[in-house]
PLY file of the C-alpha trace (Angstrom):
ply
format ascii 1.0
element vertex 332
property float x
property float y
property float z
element edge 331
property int vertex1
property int vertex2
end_header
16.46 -22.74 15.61
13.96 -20.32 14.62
15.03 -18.48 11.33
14.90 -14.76 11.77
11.47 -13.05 10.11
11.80 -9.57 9.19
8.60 -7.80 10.73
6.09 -5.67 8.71
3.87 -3.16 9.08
1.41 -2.53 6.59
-1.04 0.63 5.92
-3.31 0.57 3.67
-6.86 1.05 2.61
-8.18 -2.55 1.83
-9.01 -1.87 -1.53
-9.18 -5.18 -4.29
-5.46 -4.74 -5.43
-4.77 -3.99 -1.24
-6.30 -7.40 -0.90
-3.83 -8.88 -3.41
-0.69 -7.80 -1.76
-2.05 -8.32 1.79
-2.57 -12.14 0.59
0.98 -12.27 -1.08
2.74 -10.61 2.13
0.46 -13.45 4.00
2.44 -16.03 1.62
5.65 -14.86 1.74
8.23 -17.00 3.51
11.06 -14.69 5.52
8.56 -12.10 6.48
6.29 -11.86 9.61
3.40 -9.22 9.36
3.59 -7.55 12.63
0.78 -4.99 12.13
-1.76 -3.60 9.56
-3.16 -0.23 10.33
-5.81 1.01 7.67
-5.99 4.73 6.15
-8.91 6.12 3.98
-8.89 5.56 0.44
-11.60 4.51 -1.81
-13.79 3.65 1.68
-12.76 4.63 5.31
-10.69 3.61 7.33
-12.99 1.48 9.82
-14.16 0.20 6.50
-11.13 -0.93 5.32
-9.99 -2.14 8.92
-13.04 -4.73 8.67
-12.11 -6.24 4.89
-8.72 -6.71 6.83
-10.01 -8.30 9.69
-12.08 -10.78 7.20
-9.22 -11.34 4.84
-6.93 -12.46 7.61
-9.90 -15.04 9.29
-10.43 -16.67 5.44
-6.25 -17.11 5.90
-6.52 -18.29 9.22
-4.14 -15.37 10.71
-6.36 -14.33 13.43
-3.18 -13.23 15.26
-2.67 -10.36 13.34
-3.65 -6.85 14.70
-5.53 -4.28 12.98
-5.66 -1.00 13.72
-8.08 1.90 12.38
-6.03 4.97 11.26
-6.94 8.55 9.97
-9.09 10.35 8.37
-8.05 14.05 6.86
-10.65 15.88 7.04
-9.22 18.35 4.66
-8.35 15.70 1.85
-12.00 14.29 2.34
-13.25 15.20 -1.13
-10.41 13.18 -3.01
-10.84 9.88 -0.68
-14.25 9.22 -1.82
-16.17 8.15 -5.25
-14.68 5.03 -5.24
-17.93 3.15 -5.02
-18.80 2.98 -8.74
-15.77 1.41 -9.09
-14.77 -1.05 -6.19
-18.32 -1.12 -4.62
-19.77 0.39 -1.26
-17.55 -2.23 0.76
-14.41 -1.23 -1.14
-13.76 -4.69 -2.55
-16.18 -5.17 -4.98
-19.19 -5.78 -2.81
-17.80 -9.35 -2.08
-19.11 -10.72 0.61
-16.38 -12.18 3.24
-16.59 -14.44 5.74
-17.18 -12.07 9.11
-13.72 -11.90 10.86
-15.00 -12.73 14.95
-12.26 -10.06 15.69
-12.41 -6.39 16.28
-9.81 -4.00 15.06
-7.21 -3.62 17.91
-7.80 -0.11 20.60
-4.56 1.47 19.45
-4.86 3.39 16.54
-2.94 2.84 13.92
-0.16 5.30 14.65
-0.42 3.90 17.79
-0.18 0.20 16.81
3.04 1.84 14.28
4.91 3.34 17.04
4.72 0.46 19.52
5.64 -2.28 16.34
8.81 0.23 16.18
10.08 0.17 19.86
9.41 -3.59 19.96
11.41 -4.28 16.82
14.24 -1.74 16.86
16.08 -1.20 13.90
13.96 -4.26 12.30
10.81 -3.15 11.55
9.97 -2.36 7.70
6.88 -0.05 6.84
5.00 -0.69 3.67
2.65 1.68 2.76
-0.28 1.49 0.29
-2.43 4.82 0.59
-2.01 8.09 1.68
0.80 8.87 4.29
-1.63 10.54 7.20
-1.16 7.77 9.64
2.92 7.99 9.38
3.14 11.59 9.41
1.10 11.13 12.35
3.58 9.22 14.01
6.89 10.91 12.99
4.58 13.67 14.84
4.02 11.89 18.22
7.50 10.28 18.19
10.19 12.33 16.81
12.60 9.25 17.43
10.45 6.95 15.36
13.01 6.90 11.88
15.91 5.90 14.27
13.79 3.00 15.03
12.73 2.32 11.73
14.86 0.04 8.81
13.13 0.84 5.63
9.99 2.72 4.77
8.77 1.40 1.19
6.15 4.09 0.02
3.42 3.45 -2.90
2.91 6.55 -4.73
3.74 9.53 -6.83
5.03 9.96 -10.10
7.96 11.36 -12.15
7.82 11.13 -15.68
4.22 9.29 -15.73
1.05 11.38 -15.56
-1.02 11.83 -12.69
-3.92 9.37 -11.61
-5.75 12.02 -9.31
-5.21 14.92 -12.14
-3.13 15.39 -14.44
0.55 16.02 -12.27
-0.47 13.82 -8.75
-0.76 10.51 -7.66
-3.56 9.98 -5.95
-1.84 8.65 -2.99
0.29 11.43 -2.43
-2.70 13.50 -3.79
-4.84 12.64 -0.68
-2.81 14.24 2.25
0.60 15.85 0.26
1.23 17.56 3.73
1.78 14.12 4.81
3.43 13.11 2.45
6.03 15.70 2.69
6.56 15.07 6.28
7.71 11.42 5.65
9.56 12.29 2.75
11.45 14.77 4.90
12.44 12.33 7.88
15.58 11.41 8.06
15.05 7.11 7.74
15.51 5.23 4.55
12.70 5.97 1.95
12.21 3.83 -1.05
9.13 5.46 -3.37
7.55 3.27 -5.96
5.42 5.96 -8.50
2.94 5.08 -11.19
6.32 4.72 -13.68
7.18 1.49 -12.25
3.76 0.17 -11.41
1.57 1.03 -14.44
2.40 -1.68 -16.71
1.44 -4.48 -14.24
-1.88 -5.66 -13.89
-4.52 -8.73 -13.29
-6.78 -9.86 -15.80
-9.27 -12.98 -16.15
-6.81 -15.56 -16.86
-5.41 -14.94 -13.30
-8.79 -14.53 -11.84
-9.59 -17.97 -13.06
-6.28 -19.96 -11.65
-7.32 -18.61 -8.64
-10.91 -19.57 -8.87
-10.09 -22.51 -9.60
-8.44 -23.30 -5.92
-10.47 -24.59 -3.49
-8.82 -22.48 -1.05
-11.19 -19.73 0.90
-9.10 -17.36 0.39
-8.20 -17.90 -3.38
-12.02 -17.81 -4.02
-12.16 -14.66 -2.61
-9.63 -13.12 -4.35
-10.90 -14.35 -7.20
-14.40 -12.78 -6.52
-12.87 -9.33 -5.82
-10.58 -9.28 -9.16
-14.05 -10.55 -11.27
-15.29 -7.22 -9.69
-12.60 -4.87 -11.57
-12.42 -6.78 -14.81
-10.81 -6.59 -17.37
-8.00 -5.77 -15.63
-6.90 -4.95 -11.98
-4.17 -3.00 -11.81
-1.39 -4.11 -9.50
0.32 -0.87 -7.97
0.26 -1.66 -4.68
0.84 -5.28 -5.13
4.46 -4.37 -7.16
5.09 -2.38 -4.55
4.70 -5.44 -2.07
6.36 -7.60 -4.16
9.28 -5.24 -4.48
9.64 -4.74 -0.60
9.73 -8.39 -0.55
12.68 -8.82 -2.96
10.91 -10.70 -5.12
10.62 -7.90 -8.15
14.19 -6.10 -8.40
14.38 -2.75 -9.97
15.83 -1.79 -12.96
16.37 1.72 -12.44
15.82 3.30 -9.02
18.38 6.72 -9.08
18.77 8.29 -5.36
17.07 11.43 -5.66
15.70 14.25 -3.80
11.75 14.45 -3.37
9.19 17.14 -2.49
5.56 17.42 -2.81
3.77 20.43 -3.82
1.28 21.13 -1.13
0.10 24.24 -2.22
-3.52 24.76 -3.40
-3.31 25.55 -7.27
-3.52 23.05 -9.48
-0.26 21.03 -9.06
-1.34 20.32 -5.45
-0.14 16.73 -4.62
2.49 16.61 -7.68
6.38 14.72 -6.62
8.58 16.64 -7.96
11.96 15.41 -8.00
15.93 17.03 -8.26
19.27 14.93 -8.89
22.01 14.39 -6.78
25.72 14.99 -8.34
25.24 10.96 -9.64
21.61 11.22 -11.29
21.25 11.65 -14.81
20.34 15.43 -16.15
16.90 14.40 -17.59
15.70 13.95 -13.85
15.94 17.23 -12.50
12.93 19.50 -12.01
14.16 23.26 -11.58
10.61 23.97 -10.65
11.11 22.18 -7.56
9.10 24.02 -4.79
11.81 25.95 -2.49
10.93 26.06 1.55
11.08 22.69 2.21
13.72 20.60 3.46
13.77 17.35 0.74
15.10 14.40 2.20
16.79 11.92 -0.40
14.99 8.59 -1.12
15.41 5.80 -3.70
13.32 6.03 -6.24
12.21 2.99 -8.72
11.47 4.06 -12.04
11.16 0.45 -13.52
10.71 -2.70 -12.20
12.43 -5.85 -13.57
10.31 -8.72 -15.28
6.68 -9.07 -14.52
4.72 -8.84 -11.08
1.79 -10.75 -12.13
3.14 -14.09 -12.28
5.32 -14.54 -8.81
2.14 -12.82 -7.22
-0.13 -15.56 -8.87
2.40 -18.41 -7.50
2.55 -17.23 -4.44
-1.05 -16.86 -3.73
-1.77 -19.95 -5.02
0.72 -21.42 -1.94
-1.51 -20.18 0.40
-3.36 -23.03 2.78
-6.38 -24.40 0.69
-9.39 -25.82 1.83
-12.79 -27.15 0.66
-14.80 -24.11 0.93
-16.50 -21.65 -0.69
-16.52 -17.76 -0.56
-19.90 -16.15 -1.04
-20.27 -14.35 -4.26
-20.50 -10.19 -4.56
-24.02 -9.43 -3.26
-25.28 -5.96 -2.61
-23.58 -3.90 0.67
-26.83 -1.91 2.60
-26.57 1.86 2.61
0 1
1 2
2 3
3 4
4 5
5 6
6 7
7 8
8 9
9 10
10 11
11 12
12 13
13 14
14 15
15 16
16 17
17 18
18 19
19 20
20 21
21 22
22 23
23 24
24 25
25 26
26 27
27 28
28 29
29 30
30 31
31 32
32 33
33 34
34 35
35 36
36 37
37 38
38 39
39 40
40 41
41 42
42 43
43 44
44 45
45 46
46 47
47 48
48 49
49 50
50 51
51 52
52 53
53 54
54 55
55 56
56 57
57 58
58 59
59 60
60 61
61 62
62 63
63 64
64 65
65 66
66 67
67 68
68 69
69 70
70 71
71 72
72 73
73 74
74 75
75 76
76 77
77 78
78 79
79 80
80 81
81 82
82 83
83 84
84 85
85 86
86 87
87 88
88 89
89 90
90 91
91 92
92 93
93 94
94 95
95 96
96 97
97 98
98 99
99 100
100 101
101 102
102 103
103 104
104 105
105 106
106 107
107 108
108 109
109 110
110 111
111 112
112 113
113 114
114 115
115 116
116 117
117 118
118 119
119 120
120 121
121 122
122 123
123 124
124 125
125 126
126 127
127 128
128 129
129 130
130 131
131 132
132 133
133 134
134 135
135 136
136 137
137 138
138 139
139 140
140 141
141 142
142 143
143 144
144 145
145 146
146 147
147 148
148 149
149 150
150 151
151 152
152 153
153 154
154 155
155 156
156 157
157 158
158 159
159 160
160 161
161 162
162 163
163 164
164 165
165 166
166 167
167 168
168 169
169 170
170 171
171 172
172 173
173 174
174 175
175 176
176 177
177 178
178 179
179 180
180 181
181 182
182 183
183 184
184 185
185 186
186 187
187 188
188 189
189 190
190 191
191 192
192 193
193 194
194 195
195 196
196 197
197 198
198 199
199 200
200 201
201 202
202 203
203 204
204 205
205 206
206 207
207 208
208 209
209 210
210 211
211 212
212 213
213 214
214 215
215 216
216 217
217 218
218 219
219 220
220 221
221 222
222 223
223 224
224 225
225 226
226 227
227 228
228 229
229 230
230 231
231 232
232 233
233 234
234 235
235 236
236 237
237 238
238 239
239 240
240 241
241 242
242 243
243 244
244 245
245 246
246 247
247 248
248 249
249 250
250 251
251 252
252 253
253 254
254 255
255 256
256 257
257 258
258 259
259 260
260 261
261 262
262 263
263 264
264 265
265 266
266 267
267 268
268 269
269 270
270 271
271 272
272 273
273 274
274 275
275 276
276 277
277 278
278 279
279 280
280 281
281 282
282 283
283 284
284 285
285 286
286 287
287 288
288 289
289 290
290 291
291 292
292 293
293 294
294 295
295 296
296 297
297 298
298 299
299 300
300 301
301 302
302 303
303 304
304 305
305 306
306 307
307 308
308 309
309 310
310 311
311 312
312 313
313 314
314 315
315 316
316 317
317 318
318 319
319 320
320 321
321 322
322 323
323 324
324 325
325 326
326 327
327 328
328 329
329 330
330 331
């Protein structure tokens, strides 16, 4: 008998620590990755649809579909720039193996809402970069959170400073009208801010265990980490690793969540107010009024290290005696 998978969709932007958690939800037993649609972050979407596409052929999970999500046109300015630091490609300007697939003709809200009528009640969402393809969908199917088991969102902040200015999270930062709309649906949200991800990270003593595989898709990772050295920083990839189960929290208070959408400059902040069983210390009294704050689990810390059981399980992915091409320049 078949055991039972739990199905996942993931959105995200393909980005180098994108890469790492796609490749550890790839490895992870118990799970079956139903979907990834793609959202713009430090590249575009179609960009970031294609480093998908090419991560899952060096896997050998062809059978995966990708979908290409949105674009905001009005959060364009603070999903670009990121080519200084990740490269023109997004991942370092490693060059991947060409996937001979083509992303999928649903979008990605598309691709979303179908996963969630085929899987009712089973289907997890774990997201990675800004919200804009979800809101999308709560938009087009108002029944989508009944369908929907857990939404685990990367993003935001409470007590840590901002990465996109000093009060937001860049995530939350790059479409906060989105992000308020799925923070306001009615299915069960779990955030994970910069407070619980911060402290994790990459650094060359990972990147060489995995170079030293002679798996294709080790080599690549290890290629794409060289390219943020010293460190990578592994926010998305705790967050992966905590929808998994395999991090556990060590505080993660219920509490009530908005996001300043405004246009001053707290634009994109979380801001967060207790419920009768959360400590005083968490409450913001500068909440913004007018919205309609939906409570969602928050993790504040994560337990024990993320860098490790990420390590281990990329390492159990299938090896074999190839080699990735090295970072070369990406044409204009």
């Amino acid at each position: 008998m078949t055991p039972h998978l739990t199905p996942i969709y993931l959105d995200c932007g393909t980005g180098p620590d994108d890469a790492l958690a796609l490749a550890f939800l790839l490895a992870t037993r118990g799970i079956r990755l139903a979907g990834i649609g793609t959202v713009a972050g430090g590249v575009s979407a179609a960009i970031a649809a294609a480093n998908a596409l090419n991560l899952l052929e060096t896997a050998g999970r062809d059978a995966i579909p990708v979908a290409v999500g949105g674009f905001d046109p009005e959060s364009a300015g603070s999903r670009r720039g990121a080519a200084p630091v990740h490269g023109r490609n997004g991942i370092g300007d490693v060059l991947l193996p060409r996937s001979r697939r083509h992303p999928v003709e649903e979008s990605a809200t598309e691709l979303l809402i179908r996963l969630a009528h085929e899987n009712p009640g089973k289907l997890e969402i774990v997201t990675l970069g800004p919200l804009t393809n979800l809101a999308e969908a709560l938009c087009l199917d108002p029944e989508l959170p009944r369908l929907v088991r857990r939404v685990t969102v990367r993003g935001g902040a409470v007590f840590a400073p901002g990465n996109a200015g000093p009060y937001a999270e860049a995530n939350i930062a790059a479409d906060p009208a989105a992000a308020a709309d799925v923070f306001a649906a009615s299915w069960p949200v779990t955030l994970v801010p910069l407070d619980a991800t911060r402290r994790h990270t990459f650094d060359d003593t990972h990147r060489r265990a995995l170079a030293s595989a002679t798996g294709l898709t080790q080599q690549a990772l290890a290629e794409i980490v060289g390219s943020c050295l010293p460190r990578v920083a592994l926010h998305n990839s705790a967050a992966a690793a905590f929808a998994t189960g395999d991090v556990e929290p060590e505080r993660a208070p219920t509490l009530r969540i908005c996001v300043d959408t405004g246009a001053g400059p707290r634009r994109g902040q979380t801001r967060f107010a207790k419920l009768e069983d959360v400590v005083e210390d968490l409450v913001d009294a500068d909440a913004p009024r007018g919205q309609n704050p939906h409570e969602a689990r928050v993790v504040l810390a994560l337990r024990g290290g993320v860098a490790a059981p990420l390590l281990e399980r990329m390492l159990s992915l299938p090896r074999a005696d190839v080699r990735v091409p090295a970072r070369v320049p990406v044409p204009a």
